[in-house]
matplotlib code that plots the C-alpha trace (Angstrom):
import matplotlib.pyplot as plt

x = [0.0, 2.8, 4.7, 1.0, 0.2, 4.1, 3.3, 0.6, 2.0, 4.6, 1.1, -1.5, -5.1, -3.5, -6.6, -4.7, -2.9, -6.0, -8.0, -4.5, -5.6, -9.0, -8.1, -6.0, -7.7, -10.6, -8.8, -7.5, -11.5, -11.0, -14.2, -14.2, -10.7, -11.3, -14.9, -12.6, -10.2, -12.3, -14.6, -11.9, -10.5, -13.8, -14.3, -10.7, -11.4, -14.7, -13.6, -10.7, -12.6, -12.3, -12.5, -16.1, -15.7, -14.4, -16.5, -19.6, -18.4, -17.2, -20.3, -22.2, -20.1, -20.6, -24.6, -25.4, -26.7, -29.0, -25.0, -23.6, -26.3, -25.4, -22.2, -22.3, -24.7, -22.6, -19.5, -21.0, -22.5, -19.0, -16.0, -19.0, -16.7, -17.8, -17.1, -19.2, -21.9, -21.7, -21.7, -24.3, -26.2, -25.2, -26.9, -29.9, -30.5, -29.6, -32.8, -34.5, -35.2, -34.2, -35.1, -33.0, -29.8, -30.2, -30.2, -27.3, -25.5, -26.4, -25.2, -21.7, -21.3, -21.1, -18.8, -15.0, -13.5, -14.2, -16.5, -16.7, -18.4, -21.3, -22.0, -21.9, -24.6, -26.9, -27.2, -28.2, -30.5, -31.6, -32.2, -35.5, -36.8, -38.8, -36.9, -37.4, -36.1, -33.0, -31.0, -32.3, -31.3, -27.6, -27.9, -28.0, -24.9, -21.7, -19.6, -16.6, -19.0, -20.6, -16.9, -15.9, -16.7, -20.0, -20.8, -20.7, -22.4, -25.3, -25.8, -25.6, -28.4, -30.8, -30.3, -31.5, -34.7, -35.4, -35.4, -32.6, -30.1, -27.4, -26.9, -26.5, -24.1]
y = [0.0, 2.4, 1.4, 2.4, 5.7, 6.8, 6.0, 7.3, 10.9, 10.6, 10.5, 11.6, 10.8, 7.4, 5.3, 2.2, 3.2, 4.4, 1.2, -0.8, 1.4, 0.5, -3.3, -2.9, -0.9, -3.2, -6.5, -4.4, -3.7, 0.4, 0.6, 4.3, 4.8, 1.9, 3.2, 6.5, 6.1, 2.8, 5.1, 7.8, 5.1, 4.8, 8.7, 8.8, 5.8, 4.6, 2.4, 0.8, -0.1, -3.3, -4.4, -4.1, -7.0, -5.2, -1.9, -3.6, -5.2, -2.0, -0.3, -3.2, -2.9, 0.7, 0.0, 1.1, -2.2, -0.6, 1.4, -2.3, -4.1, -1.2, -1.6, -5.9, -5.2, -2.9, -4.5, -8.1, -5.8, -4.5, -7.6, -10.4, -12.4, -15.4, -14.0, -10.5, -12.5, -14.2, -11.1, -9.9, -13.2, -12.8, -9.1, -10.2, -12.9, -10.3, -8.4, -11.4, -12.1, -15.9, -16.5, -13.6, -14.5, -18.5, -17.0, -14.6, -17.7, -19.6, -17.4, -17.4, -21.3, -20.3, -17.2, -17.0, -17.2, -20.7, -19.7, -22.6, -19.9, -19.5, -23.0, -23.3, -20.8, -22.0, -25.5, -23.9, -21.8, -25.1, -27.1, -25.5, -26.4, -29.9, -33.0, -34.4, -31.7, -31.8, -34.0, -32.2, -28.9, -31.1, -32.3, -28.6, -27.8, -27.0, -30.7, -28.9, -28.1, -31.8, -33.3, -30.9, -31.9, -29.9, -30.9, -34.8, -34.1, -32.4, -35.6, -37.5, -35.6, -35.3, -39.5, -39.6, -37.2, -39.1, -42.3, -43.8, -44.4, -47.0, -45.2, -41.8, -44.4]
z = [0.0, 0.7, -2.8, -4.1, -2.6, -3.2, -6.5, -6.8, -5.1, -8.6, -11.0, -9.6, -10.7, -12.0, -12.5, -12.3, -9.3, -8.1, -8.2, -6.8, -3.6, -3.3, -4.0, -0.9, 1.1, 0.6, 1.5, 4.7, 5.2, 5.3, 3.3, 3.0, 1.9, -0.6, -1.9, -2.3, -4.3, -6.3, -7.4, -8.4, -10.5, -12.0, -12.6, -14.1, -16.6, -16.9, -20.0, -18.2, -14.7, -13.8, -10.0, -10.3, -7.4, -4.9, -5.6, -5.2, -1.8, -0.2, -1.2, 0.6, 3.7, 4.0, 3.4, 0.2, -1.1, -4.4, -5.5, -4.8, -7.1, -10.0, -9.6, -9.8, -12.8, -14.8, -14.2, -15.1, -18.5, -18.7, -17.9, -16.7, -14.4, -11.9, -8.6, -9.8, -10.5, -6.7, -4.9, -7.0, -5.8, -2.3, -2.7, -4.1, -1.2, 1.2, 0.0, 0.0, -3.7, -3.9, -7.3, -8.6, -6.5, -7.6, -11.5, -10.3, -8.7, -11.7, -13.9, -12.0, -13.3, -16.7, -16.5, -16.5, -13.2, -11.3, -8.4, -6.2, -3.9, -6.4, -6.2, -2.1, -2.1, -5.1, -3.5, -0.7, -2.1, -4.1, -0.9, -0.4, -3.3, -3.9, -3.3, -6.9, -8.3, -6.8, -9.3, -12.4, -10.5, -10.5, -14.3, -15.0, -13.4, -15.8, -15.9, -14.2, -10.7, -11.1, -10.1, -6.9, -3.5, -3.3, -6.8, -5.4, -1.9, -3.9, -6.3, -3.3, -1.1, -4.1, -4.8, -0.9, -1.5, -4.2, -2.7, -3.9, -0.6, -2.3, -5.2, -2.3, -0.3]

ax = plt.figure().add_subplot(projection="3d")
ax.plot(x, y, z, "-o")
ax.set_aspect("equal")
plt.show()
């Protein structure tokens, strides 16, 4: 952070330097000071923006969920990523629409950017939903989730709703 900012000091306004900052400041969780200079990153190059990730989530942290959701849905218009599609889905079940964050989360699956993450969250989403339609819900999955961990313990549990215990064993 210190290499950053003295960089910075040597060109100012530097919207790549800039959104460095804000990366860092938002993995040290100094929301403000990373909403800050994130968003003068943005001002300075609103073509070249790309940590559309960590905008959303310090806009989240500092409350502003609706300037989050904008900023997951023009930054997955933008440079669509997996993990901006997750947070987006994360926001969406934070408000309480389920149906929006399970296409959010599904959406995740089929963008660039493994998001085991995306996955956690859909099957969990997808566990309230009826039994028998838990293994279609896992046919639909990309081939590359069906393999992980999750992606097995999901097959398994929806072979035990639907009846079929050996085949879950």
């Amino acid at each position: 952070l210190e290499l950053a900012e003295a960089a910075l000091a040597r060109q100012p306004g530097s919207p790549q330097l800039l959104a460095r900052i804000g990366m860092l400041q938002e993995r040290l969780r100094r929301p403000r000071k990373a909403r800050a200079a994130l968003e003068a990153s943005l001002a300075a190059d609103p073509d070249g923006f790309e940590p559309w990730a960590e905008l959303a989530k310090v806009r989240a942290r500092l409350g502003d969920v609706a300037a989050a959701i904008t900023a997951c849905r023009t930054g997955l218009d933008r440079s669509p990523r997996a993990n901006l599609a997750r947070i987006w889905g994360n926001l969406l079940t934070i408000q309480d629409q389920p149906e929006a964050a399970i296409a959010a989360y599904r959406r995740a699956l089929d963008l660039p950017g493994f998001d085991l993450g995306a996955m956690e969250r859909l099957f969990a989403l997808r566990v309230e939903r009826p039994a028998d339609r838990w293994l279609a819900d896992w046919q639909d999955l990309p081939p590359a989730y069906r393999d992980t961990a999750i992606g097995r313990a999901w097959r398994a549990a929806a072979l035990s709703a639907a009846g079929q215990r050996d085949a879950a064993l």
